[in-house]
DOVO-807547 format. One record per residue (C-alpha): x, y, z; residue in one letter. Coordinates in steps of 0.2 Angstrom, whole numbers. Each point is the difference from the previous one (the first is absolute). Layout:
residues N
- px:py:pz:code
- X:Y:Z:A
...
//
This chain:
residues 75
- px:py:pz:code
- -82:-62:29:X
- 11:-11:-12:X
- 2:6:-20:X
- 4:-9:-12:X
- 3:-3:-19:X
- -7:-11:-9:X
- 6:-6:-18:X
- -5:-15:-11:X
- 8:-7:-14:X
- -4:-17:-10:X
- 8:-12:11:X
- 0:9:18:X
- -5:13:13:X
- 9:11:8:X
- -2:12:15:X
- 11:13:7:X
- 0:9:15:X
- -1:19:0:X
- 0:3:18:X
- 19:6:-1:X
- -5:10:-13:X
- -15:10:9:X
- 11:1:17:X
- 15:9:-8:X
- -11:12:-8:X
- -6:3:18:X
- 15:2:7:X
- 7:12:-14:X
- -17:10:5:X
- 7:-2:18:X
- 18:8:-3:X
- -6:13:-11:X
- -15:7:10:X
- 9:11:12:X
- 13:6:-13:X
- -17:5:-11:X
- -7:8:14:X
- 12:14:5:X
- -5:15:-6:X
- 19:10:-1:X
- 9:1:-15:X
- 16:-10:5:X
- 5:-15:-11:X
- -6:-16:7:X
- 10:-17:-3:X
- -5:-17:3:X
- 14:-12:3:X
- -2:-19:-2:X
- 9:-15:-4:X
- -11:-3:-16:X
- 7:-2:-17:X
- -15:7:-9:X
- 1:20:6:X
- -14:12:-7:X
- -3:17:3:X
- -19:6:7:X
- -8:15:5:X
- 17:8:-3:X
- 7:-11:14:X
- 16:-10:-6:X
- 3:-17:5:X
- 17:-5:1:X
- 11:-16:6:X
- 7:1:15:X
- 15:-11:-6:X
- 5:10:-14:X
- -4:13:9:X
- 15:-4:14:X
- 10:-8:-13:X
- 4:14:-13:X
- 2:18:6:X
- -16:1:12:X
- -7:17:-11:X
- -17:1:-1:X
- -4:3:-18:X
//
């Protein structure tokens, strides 16, 4: 199934795809399952090469990049 977003102004229509949208919310789902899933109290890290980092469940997310590049601690 294709979504998309529709918006109308005086003088055209325009429509814009949300399927990328609705994927990388799957995906982050994907990634973060297992993590969420572990019952022990270790600290879990997510590493990614995505610019926008958040913090879920009490799982951080951090860039694998900076993470090489600067001192490699796990803050």
């Amino acid at each position: 199934m294709k979504l998309y977003a529709l918006e109308f102004d005086d003088e055209e229509a325009k429509a814009t795809y949300l399927g990328s949208v609705i994927e990388q919310i799957l995906i982050k789902d994907r990634e973060y399952r297992p993590l969420e899933m572990g019952g022990d109290n270790y600290p879990k890290y997510l590493f990614t090469l995505d610019a926008l980092l958040q913090k879920r469940n009490g799982i951080k997310h951090l860039n694998l990049i900076d993470f090489i590049s600067k001192s490699g601690e796990l803050v």
